[in-house]
N, C-alpha and C positions, 0 to 999 in steps of 0.2 A: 233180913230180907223176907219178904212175902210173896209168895206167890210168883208166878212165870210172866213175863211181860208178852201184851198180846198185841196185836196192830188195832189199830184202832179207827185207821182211816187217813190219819191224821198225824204228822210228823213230828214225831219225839223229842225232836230238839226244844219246842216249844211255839215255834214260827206259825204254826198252826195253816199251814198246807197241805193239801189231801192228798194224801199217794195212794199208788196204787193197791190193789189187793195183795195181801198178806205183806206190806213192804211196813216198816216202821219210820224208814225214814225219806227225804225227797234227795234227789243227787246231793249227794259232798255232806249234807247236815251231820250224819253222821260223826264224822268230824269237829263240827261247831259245838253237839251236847257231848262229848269228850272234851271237848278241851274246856268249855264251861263248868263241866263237874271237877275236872281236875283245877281246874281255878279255885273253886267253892271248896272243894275238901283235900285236896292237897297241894296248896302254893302255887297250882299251874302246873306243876311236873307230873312226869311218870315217877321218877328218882324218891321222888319223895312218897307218892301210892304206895307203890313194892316197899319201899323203909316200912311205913304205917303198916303194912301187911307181915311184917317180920321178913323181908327179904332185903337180901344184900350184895352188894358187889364185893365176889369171893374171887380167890385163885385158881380152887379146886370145883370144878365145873359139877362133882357130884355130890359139894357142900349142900346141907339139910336147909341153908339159906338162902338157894338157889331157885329161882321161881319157873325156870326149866327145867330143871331136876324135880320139883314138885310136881309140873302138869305132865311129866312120865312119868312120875308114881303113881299117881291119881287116874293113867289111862286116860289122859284126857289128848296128850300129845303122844307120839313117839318118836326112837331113834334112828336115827338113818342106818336103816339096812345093810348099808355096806360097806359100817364103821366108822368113818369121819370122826363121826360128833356132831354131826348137825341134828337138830332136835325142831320139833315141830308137829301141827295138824297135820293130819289123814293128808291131807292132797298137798299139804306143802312140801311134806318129804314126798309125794310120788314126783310133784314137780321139780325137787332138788335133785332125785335120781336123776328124773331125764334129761337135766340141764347139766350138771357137774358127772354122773356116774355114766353118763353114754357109750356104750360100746362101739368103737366104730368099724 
């Protein structure tokens, strides 16, 4: 990989429609250059991505094979606060609290 991907005006999937400021892509395409790259470099699947990346479908949830267990060692994700096990981005766990951990 090289460098940071920037907007460009112009949507990334390849469609070549103008979005708006600082957006990369136009509604939904997002989607389209995902599943296009995963076509081109891994059979169409996510399944097979994580495999090519050395990840795998394990038992133990804090297996080194684990691609969630990775993105909370890495501080890029973290663990649900109030133990579960749910695992995720900054706002996904605020929004898993306040949907599953709600105090009423």
């Amino acid at each position: 990989m090289t460098g940071t991907a920037e907007p460009t005006g112009r949507c990334y999937c390849g469609c070549g429609k103008l979005v708006g400021y600082g957006r990369y892509f136009a509604a939904g395409h997002d989607k389209t250059a995902e599943a296009a790259f995963l076509a081109l470099h891994h059979n169409g699947t996510v399944a097979q991505m994580l495999h090519d990346h050395g990840y795998r479908a394990v038992a133990d949830r804090d297996d080194a094979k684990s691609v969630t267990k990775a993105a909370v060692d890495q501080k890029l994700w973290q663990e649900c606060p109030k133990g579960c096990g749910y695992r995720g981005a900054r706002e996904s766990i605020n929004n898993h609290v306040n949907r599953h951990h709600k105090e009423n």
